[in-house]
C-alpha positions in Angstrom: 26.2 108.6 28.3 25.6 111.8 25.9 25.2 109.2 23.2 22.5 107.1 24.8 20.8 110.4 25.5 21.0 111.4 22.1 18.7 108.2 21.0 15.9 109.2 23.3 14.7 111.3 20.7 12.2 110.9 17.7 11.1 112.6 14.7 8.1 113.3 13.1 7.9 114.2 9.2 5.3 114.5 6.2 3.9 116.4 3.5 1.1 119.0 3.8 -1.6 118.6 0.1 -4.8 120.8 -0.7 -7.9 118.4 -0.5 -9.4 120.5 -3.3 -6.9 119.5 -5.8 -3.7 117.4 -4.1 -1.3 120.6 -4.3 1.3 120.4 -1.9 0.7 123.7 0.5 4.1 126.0 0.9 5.4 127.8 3.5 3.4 126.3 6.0 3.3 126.0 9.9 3.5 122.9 11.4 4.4 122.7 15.2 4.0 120.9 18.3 1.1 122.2 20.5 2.3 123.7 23.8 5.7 123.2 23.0 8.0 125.6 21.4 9.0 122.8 18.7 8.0 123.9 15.2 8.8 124.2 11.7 7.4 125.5 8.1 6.8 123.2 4.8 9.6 123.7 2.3 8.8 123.8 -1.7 7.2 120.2 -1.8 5.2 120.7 0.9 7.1 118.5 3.1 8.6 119.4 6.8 10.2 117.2 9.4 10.8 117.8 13.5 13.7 116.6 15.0 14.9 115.8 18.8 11.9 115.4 19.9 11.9 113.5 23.7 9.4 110.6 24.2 5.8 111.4 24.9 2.5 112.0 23.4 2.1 114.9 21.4 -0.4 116.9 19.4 0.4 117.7 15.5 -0.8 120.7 14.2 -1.2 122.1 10.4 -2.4 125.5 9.6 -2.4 128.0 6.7 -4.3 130.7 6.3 -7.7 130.4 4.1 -7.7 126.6 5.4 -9.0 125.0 8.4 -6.0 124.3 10.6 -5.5 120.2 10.9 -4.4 118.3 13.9 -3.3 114.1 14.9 -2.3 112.5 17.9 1.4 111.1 17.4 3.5 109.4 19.9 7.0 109.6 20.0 9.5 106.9 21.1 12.8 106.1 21.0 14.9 107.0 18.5 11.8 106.5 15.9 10.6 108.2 12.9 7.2 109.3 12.1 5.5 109.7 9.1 2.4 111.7 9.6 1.1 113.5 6.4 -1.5 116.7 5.9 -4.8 117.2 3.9 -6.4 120.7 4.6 -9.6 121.9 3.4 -10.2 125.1 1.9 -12.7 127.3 4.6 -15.7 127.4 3.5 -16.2 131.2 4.2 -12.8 132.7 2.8 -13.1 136.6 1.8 -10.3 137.2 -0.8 -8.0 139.1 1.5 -4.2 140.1 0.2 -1.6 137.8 2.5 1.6 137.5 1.3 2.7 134.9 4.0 5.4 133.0 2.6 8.6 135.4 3.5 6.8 136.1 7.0 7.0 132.1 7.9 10.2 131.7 7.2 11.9 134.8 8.7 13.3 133.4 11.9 15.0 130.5 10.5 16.3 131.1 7.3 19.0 133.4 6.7 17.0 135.0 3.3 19.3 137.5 1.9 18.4 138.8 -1.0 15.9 136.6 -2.1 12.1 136.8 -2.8 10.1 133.8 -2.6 7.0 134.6 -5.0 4.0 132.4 -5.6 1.3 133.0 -8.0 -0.9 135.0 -5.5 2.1 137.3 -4.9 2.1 138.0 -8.6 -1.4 138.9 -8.9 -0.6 142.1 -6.7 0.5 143.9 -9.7 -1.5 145.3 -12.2 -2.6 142.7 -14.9 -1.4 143.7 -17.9 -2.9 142.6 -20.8 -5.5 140.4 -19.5 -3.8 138.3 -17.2 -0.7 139.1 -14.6 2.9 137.7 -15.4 6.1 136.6 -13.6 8.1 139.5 -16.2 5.7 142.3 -14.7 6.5 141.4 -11.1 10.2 140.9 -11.3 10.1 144.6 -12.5 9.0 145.6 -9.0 11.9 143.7 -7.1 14.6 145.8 -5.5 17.9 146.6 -7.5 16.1 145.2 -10.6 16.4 147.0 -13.1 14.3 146.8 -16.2 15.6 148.6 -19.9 11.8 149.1 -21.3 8.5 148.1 -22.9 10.2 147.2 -26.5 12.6 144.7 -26.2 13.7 145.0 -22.8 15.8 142.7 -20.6 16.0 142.7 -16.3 19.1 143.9 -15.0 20.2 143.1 -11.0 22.6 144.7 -8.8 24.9 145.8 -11.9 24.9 142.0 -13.2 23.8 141.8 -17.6 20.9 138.9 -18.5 23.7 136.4 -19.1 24.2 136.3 -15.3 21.6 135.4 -14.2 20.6 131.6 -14.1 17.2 130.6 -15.3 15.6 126.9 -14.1 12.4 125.9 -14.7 11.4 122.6 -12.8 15.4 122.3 -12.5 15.8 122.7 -16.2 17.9 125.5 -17.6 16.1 128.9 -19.9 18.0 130.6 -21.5 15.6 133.4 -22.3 12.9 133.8 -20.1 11.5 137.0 -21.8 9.9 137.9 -24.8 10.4 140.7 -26.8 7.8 142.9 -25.9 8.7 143.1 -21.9 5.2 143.0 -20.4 5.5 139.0 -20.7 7.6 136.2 -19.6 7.6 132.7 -21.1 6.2 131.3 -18.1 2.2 130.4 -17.1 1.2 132.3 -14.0 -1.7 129.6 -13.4 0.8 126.6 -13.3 3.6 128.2 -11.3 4.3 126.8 -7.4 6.9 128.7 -6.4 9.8 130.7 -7.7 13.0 131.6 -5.7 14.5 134.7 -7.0 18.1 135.8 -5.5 19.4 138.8 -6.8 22.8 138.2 -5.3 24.6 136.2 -2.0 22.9 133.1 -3.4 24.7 129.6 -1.5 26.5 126.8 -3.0 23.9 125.1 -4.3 23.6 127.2 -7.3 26.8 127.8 -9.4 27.5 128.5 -13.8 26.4 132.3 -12.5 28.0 135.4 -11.3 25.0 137.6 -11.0 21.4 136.0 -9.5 19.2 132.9 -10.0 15.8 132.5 -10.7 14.6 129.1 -9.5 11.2 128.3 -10.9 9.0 125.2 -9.8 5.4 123.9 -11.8 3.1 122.5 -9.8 2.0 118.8 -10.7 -1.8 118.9 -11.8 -4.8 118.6 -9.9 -5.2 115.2 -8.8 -8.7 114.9 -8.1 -10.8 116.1 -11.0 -9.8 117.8 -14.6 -9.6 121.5 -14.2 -8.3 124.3 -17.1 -9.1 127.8 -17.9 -9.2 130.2 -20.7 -8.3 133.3 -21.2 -8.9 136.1 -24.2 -7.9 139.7 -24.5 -7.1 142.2 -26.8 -3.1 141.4 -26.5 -3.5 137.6 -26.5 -5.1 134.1 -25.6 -4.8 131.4 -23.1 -5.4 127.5 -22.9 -4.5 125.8 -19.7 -5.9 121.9 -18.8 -4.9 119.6 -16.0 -6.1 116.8 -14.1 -5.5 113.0 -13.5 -4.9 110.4 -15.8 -4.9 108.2 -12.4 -7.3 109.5 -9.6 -6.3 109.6 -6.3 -8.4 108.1 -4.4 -7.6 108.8 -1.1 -6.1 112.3 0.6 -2.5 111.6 0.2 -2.9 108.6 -2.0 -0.9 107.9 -5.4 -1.7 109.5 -8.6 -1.0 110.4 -11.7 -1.1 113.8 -13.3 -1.1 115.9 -16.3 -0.8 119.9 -17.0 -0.9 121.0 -20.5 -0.7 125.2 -21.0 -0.4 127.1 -24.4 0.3 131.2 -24.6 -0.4 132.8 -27.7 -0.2 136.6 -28.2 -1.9 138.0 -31.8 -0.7 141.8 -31.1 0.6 142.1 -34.1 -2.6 141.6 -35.7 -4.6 143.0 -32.9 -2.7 146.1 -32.5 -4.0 147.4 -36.4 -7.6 147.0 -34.9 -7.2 148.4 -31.1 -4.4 150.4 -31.3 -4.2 152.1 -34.8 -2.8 155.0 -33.0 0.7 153.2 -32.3 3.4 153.2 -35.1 0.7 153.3 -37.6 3.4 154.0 -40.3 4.8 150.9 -38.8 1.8 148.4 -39.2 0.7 147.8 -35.6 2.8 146.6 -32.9 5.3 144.2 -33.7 5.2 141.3 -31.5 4.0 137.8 -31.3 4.8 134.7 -29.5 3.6 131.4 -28.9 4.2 129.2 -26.1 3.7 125.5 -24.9 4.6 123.6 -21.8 3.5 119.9 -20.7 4.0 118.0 -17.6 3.3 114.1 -16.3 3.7 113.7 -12.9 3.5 110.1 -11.0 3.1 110.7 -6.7 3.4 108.2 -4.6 1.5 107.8 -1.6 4.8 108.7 0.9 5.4 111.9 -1.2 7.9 110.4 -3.8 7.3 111.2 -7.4 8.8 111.5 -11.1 8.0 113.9 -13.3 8.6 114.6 -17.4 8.2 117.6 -19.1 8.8 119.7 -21.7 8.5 123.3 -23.3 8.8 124.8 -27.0 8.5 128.6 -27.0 8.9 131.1 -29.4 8.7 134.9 -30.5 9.0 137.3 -33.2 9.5 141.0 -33.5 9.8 143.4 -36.3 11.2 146.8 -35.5 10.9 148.7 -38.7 14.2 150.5 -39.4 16.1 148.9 -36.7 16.2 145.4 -36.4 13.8 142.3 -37.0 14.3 139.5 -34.5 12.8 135.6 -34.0 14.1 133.5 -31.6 12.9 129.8 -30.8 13.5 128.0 -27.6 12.8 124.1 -26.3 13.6 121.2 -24.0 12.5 118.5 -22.5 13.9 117.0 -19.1 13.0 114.9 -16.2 12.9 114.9 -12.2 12.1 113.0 -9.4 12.0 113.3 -5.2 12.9 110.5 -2.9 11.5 109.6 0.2 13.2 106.9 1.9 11.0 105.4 4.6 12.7 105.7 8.2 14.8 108.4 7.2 15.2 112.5 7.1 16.4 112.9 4.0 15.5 113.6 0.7 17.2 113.0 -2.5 16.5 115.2 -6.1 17.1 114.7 -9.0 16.9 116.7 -12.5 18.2 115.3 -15.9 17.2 118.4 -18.7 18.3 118.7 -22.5 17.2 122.8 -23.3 18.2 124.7 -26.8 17.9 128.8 -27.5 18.5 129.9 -31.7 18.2 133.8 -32.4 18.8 135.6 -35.4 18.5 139.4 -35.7 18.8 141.6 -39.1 19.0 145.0 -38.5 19.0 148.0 -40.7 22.6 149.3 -40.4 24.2 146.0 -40.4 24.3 142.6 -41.4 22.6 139.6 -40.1 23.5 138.0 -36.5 22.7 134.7 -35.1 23.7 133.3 -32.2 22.5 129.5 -30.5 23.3 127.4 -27.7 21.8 123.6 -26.5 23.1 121.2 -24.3 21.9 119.2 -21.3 21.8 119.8 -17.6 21.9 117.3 -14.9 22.4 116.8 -11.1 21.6 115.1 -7.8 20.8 116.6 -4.7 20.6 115.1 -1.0 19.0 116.9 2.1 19.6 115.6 5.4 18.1 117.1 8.8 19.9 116.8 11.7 18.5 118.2 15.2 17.5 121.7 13.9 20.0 121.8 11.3 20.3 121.2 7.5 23.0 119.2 5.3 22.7 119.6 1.9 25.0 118.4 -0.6 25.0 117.3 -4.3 26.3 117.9 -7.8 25.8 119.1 -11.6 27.2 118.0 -14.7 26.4 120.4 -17.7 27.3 120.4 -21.3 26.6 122.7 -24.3 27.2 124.1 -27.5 27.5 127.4 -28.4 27.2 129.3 -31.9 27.6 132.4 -33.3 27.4 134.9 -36.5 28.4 137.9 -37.1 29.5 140.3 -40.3 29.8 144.4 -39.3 29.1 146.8 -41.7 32.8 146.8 -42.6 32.9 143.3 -43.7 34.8 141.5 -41.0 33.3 138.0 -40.2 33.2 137.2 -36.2 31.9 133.4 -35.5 32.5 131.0 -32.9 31.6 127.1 -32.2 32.4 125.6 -29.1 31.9 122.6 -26.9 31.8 122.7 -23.3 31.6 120.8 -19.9 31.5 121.7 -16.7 31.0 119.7 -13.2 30.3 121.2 -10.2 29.9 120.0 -6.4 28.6 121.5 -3.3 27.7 121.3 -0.1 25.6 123.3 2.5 24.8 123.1 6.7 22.7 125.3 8.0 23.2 125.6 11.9 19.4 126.8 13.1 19.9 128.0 16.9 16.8 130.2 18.9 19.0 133.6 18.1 20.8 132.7 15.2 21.2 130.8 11.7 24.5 130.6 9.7 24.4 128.8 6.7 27.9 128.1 5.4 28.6 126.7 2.2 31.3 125.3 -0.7 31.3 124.6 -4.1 33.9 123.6 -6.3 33.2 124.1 -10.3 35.4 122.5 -12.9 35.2 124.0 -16.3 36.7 120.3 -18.4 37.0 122.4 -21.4 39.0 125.3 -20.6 40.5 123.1 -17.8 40.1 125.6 -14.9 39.1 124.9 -11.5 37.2 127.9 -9.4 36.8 126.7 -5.5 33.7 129.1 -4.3 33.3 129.6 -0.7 30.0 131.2 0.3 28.2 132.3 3.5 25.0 133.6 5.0 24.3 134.5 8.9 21.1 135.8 9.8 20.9 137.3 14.0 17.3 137.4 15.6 18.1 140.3 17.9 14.5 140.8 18.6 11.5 139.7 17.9 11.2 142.5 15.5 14.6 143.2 14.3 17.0 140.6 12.3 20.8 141.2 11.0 21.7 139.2 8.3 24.8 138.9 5.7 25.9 137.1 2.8 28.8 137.1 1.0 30.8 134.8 -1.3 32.6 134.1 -4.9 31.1 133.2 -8.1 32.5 132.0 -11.6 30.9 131.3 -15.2 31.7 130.6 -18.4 29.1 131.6 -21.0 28.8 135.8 -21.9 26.5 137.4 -24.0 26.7 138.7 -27.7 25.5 142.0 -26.7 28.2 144.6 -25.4 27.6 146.4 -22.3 28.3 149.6 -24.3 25.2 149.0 -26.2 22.2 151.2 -25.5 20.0 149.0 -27.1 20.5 145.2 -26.8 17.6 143.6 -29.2 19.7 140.5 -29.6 20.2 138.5 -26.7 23.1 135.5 -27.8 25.4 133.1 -26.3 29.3 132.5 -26.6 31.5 130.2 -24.2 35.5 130.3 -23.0 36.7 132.5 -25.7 39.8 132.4 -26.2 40.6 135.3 -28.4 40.9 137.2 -25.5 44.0 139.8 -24.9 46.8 138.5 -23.4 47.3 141.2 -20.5 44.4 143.2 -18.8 45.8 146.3 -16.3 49.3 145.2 -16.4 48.7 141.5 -15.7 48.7 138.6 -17.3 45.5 136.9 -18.0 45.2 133.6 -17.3 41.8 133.0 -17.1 38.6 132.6 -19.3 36.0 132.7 -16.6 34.4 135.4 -15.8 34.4 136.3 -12.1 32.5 138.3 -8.8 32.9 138.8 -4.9 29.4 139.2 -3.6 29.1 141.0 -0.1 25.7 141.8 1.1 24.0 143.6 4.6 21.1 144.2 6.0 18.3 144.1 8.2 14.3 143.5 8.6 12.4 145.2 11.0 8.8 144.4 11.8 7.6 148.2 12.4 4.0 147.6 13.0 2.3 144.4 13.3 1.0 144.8 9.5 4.0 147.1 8.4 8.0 145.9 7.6 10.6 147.3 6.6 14.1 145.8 5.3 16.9 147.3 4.2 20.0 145.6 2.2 23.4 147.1 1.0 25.6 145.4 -1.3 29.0 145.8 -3.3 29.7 143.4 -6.2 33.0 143.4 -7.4 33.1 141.7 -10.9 36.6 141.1 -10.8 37.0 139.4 -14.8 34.3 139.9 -17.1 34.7 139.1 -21.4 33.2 141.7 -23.2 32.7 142.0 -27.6 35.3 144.3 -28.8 33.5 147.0 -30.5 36.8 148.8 -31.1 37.9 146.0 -33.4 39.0 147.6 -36.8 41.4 145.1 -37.7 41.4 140.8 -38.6 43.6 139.2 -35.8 46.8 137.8 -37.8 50.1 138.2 -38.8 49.3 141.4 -40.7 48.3 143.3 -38.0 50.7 141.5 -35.5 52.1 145.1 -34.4 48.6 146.6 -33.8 47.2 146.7 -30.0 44.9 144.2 -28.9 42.2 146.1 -28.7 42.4 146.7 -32.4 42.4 143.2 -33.3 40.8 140.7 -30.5 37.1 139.8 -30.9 37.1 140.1 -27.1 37.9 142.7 -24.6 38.4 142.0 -20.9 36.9 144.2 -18.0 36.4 144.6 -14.6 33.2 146.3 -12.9 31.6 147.6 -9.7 28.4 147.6 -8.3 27.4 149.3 -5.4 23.8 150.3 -3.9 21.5 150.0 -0.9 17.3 149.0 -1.6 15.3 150.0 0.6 11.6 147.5 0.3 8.5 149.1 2.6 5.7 146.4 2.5 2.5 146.7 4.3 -0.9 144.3 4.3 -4.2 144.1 6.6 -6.8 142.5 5.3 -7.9 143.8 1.8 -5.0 146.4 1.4 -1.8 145.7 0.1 1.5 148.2 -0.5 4.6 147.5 -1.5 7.4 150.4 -1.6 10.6 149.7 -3.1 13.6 152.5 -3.5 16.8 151.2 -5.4 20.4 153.6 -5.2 23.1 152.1 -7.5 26.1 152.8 -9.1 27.8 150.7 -12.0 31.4 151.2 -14.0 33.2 148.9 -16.0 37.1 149.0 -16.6 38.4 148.3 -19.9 41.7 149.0 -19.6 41.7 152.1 -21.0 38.6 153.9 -19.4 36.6 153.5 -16.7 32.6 153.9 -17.9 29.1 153.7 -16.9 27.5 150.6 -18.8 24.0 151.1 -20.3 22.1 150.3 -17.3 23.6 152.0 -15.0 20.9 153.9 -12.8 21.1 155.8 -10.1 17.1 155.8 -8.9 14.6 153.7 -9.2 10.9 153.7 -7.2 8.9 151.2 -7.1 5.3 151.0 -5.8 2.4 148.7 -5.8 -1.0 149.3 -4.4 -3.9 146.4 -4.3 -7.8 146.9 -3.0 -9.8 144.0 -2.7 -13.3 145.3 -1.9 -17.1 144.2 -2.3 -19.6 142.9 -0.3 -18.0 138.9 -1.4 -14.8 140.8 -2.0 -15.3 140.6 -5.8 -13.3 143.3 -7.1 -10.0 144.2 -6.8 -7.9 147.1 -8.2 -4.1 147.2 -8.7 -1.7 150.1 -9.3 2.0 150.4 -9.9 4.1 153.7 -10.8 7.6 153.4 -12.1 10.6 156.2 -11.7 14.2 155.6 -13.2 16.6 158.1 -13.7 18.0 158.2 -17.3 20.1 155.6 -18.6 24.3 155.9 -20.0 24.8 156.8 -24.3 27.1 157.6 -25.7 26.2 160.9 -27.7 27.1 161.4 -31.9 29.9 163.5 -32.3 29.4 163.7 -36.3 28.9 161.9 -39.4 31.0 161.6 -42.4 31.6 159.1 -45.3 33.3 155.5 -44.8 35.2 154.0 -47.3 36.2 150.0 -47.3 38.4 149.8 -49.8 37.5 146.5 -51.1 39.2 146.6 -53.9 41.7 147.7 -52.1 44.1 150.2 -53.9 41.8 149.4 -57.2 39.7 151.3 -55.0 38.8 155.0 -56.2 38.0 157.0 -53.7 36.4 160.0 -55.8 34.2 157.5 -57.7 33.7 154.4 -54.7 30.1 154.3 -52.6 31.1 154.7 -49.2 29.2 153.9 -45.8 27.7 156.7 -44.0 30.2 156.6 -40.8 29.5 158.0 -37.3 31.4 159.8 -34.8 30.9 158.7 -31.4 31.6 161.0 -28.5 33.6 159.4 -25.4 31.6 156.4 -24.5 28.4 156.1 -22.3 29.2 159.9 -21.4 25.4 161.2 -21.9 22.1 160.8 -19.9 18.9 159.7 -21.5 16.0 161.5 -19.6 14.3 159.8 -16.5 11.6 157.2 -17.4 7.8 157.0 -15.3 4.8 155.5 -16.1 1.7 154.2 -14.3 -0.5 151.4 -14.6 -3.3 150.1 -13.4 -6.1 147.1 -13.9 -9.4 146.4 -12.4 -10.7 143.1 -12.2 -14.5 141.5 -11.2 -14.9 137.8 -10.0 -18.4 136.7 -11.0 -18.9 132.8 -9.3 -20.9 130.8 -12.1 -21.1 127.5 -10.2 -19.0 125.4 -7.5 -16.2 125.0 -9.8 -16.6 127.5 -12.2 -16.1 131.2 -12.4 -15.4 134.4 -14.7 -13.1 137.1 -14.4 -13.3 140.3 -16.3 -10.5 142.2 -16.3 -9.3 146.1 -18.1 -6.2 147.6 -17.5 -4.3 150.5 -19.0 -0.8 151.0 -19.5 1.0 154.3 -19.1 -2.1 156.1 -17.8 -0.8 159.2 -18.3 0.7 158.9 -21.7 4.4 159.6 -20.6 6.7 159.8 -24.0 9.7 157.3 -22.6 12.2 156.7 -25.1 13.2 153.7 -26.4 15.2 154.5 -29.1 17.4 157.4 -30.8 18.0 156.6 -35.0 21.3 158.3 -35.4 21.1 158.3 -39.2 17.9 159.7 -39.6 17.8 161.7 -36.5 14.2 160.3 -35.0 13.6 159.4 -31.4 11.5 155.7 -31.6 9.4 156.1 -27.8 8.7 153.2 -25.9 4.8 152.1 -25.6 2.2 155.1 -25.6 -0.9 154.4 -23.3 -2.8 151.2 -24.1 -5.7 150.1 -23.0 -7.0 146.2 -22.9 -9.6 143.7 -21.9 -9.8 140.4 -21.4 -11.6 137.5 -19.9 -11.0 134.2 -18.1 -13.4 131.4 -17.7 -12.0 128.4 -15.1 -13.9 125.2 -15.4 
């Protein structure tokens, strides 16, 4: 009887477009009027109802800045309907700040550590440079850390760069940043969505022990061709899309293009506008160029295929300390299913990506390091009732190389091949009070033959309509590490090795039997909805990397039979560690109307293990502040000013005990010591045992909209950098004794014409 009951339900699902330009609309409400059935759009745009007793019903769509949309449906029997969306754009919209997305979502998603940021969220921060970018905004997010202006990389929750997991349109980046840390690789104007988790992330995401960054394109306007660009005194912009086939009706097929190049001339600019800066130096030292492209066919049902691709690359000279280039490319595909009748959805991604860097700096030999390979996967989402299955899997390959010559003249190089396959599965159980999401995923690494089963969880508890509990927790594996050490204060070159197996053959007593490197994630918090415009949420954590692969910087010695007595720590390439990360973030958010504020405090603590000591790695800090302010104001809301002020206490170094003279011996005992040149050596103090002093700096940009015709308009935009001219450091020269600062204040203007 309970089963016959169970067929007297329908379903209702669909996709939710712009009518301006056939974007699918995010985070959206859709819901059954006068009944308490509802849901929100996911990524596509799509959403579906379930259980739904027979009857007639009305449909409702409705997003802020559109006018809300509405259809008759009729449900029957065990039937599914497709019923899909166009909303128009209101015709009176005054540009207020709403950061909407999280808020939809609260109730029925467990959302631990993870911010959901679309290109409007972005623009809060000041615009840097002429234009605002995905790199300036993840610098806001709690327990992110970022290492600086010059070269800088984003650490989270005590996890290094290689942790974190990089997809664009499912594809993996391996460096998302450029050297100069105001910029990211990625087009603001062409970006839908990105899903950043700094930790507790499910099953679905695996290859990664510290966060994910999961970014999405959006597909081209469908209904006309559209672009912008963009000048300014740090760089240039090109960005066209449109159809190659119109669609001619809302929700119709199409085809679609987006084309964007990047370009920054500050290396050339900087001798004209900022003559002040390392004059000695010949400017500032960075420039980059970027491309991405992008075809997308959509069917009328929501189904489409995409192909795209990316080359990016970037070059910075650092006079006395190191000269870097690094290029980057790939190309991939990916498509979404919609089978008629059904609610579910299949994805799938097939991605071939590449990363080559090569550094020379002043008190060493060269370094390069380079990885490629291909990513692919499947994905299926079912909904059941309320609920969510999710399941799927990910085959990867690369190759990983790397170079490297000390000062001393020992050679450290690597080449290796690698597989992995991994599997998962996720159901989230959606209840009025409650969600609990768990999850598993099993990762086999073919090439060092070593299975890691990764059980993972999230619960989220509604226990009011302004308070929420939620968790996470679970256990994490990858293979590829970084050619950087974490005792490194600066880390210019960012590199790539895989399953090493020069690794030592004990680690605290114990055997090691593993290459991976390994964490336990446990995360808890809460979000509380003080005022109707005012929240508040809260999150503690504790990471426990439990087997992490470090470069030996202790090595003196070539591992062989030679040296077969010495310590491994003397003569392996590799080190093995263990680490802990604890810390609570605190994230204060307000918005009404055309204000917008945005408070983040970050406590933290970091240590690494090496067997021998225990020690603070180089991004270790204690405090960091966060805050954002944004105005909108004008009589058509026209202008619009943004702030941010950044405080971090000082970072780990490890301080010069002395200096004296270094001999080779290459010709060994040929060698005269009384006529030989010799090396200047240094005399390190105990390691990371010194403070660097606290970093702040504001900045801030002001921006006025001028509307030149219906689909046309200017933006003028100046900002300034480090308005008060603080002297952060960037960099200590041991052997000549200077202190290298990071950026001094810098002022720029630029403007962008859409068309």
């Amino acid at each position: 009887m309970s089963q016959i009951l169970l067929a007297q339900n329908g379903s209702v699902k669909g996709f939710l477009y712009d009518r301006e330009n056939g974007e699918p609309l995010l985070f959206t409400p859709v819901f059954l009027k006068g009944t308490g059935v509802g849901t929100t759009t996911d990524v596509n745009g799509f959403y579906t109802l379930n259980k739904i007793p027979p009857g007639d019903y009305k449909l409702v769509a409705t997003a802020i800045g559109y006018d809300t949309a509405s259809a008759e449906i009729t449900i029957t029997n065990d039937n599914v309907i497709t019923q899909q969306f166009t909303l128009a754009r209101r015709a009176i919209n005054l540009k207020g700040v709403n950061i909407s997305a999280e808020k939809a979502t609260q109730r029925t998603e467990v959302q631990v550590s993870v911010q959901k940021i679309t290109p409007k969220d972005i623009s809060m921060v000041p615009a840097i440079g002429g234009e605002p970018d995905l790199a300036q905004y993840l610098q806001v997010l709690p327990g992110v850390v970022f290492s600086g202006d010059q070269g800088g990389q984003l650490y989270i929750r005590g996890g290094t760069p290689i942790m974190n997991k990089v997809l664009l349109d499912g594809m993996v980046v391996y460096n998302p940043f450029h050297s100069i840390g105001l910029f990211s690789v990625f087009d603001t104007d062409i970006l839908r969505n990105a899903d950043v988790y700094t930790g507790g992330f499910n099953a679905e995401y695996g290859d990664r022990i510290g966060a994910v960054m999961d970014i999405t394109t959006r597909d081209g306007n469908k209904k006309r061709t559209r672009g912008k660009i963009s000048g300014s005194t740090f760089g240039s912009k090109l960005l066209v899309e449109g159809p190659i086939a119109k669609q001619k009706t809302d929700g119709g097929s199409s085809t679609t293009y987006v084309l964007s190049l990047k370009n920054s001339y500050l290396d050339k600019s900087s001798k004209v506008f900022y003559d002040y800066v390392n004059t000695n130096d010949g400017g500032l030292p960075y420039s980059f160029n970027d491309f991405y492209g992008k075809v997308s066919m959509n069917g009328e049902n929501g189904s489409k295929f995409s192909v795209f691709g990316y080359n990016f690359q970037d070059d910075a000279q650092f006079r006395d300390i190191a000269t870097i280039g690094w290029k980057s490319s790939g190309f991939g595909s990916n498509f979404l299913l919609v089978p008629k009748g059904s609610n579910m959805l299949m994805e799938g991604v097939f991605a071939y990506s590449g990363y080559k860097i090569q550094q020379q700096e002043a008190s060493d030999k060269p370094r390069s390091s380079g990885v490629n390979g291909f990513n692919m996967g499947m994905n299926f989402v079912s909904y059941i009732d309320r609920n969510e299955l999710k399941f799927g899997f990910e085959v990867l390959g690369f190759r990983t190389e790397y170079t490297a010559q000390t000062i001393t003249g020992l050679k450290s190089e690597q080449i290796e091949n690698t597989t992995e396959f991994g599997s998962f599965i996720k159901y989230r159980i959606t209840r009025d009070k409650w969600v609990l999401e768990p999850s598993m995923r099993i990762q086999y690494y073919a090439s060092l033959s070593e299975f890691s089963p990764e059980p993972r969880i999230g619960f989220k508890w509604n226990a009011a309509d302004k308070f929420r509990f939620k968790f996470a927790g679970g256990m994490y594996s990858q293979n590829l590490l970084s050619t950087s050490s974490d005792r490194d204060v600066v880390n210019l070159f960012y590199g790539f090795l895989s399953g090493p197996e020069n690794l030592p053959s004990e680690f605290n007593g114990k055997a090691v039997t593993s290459h991976l490197q390994k964490a336990r994630d446990l995360i808890a918090g809460c979000e509380i909805d003080i005022l109707k415009d005012l929240d508040l949420n809260v999150e503690t954590y504790i990471k426990d990397f439990t087997q992490l692969t470090n470069i030996n910087r202790d090595k003196i010695y070539p591992d062989n039979g030679t040296y077969s007595n010495e310590p491994d720590y003397k003569t392996k390439d590799y080190i093995v560690e263990s680490g802990k990360a604890y810390g609570i973030d605190f994230v204060l958010k307000y918005e009404h109307k055309r204000m917008y504020l945005w408070g983040v405090y970050s406590l933290g603590k970091v240590t690494r293990n090496d067997g021998i000591r225990t020690y603070s790695p180089h991004f270790d800090r204690r405090h960091n502040i966060n805050l954002v302010g944004a105005y909108t104001f004008g009589e058509k809301g026209n202008w619009e000013v943004n702030v941010r002020w950044n405080y971090g206490s000082g970072f780990p170094f490890t301080k010069t005990a002395g200096f004296y003279e270094y001999l080779n011996f290459a010709n060994g005992l040929y060698t005269d010591p009384n006529t030989a040149n010799g090396y200047l050596g240094i005399s390190y103090g105990d390691l990371n045992q010194g403070r660097l002093p606290d970093y702040h700096r504001m900045d801030i940009s002001v921006k006025k909209t001028l509307l030149l015709s219906e689909h046309s308009e200017m933006e003028i935009l100046a900002s300034l950098i480090n308005v008060y001219n603080r002297e952060n450091i960037f960099y200590f020269d041991r052997i000549r004794y200077k202190r290298v600062n990071q950026l001094p204040v810098l002022p720029s203007l630029g403007v962008n014409m859409t068309f």
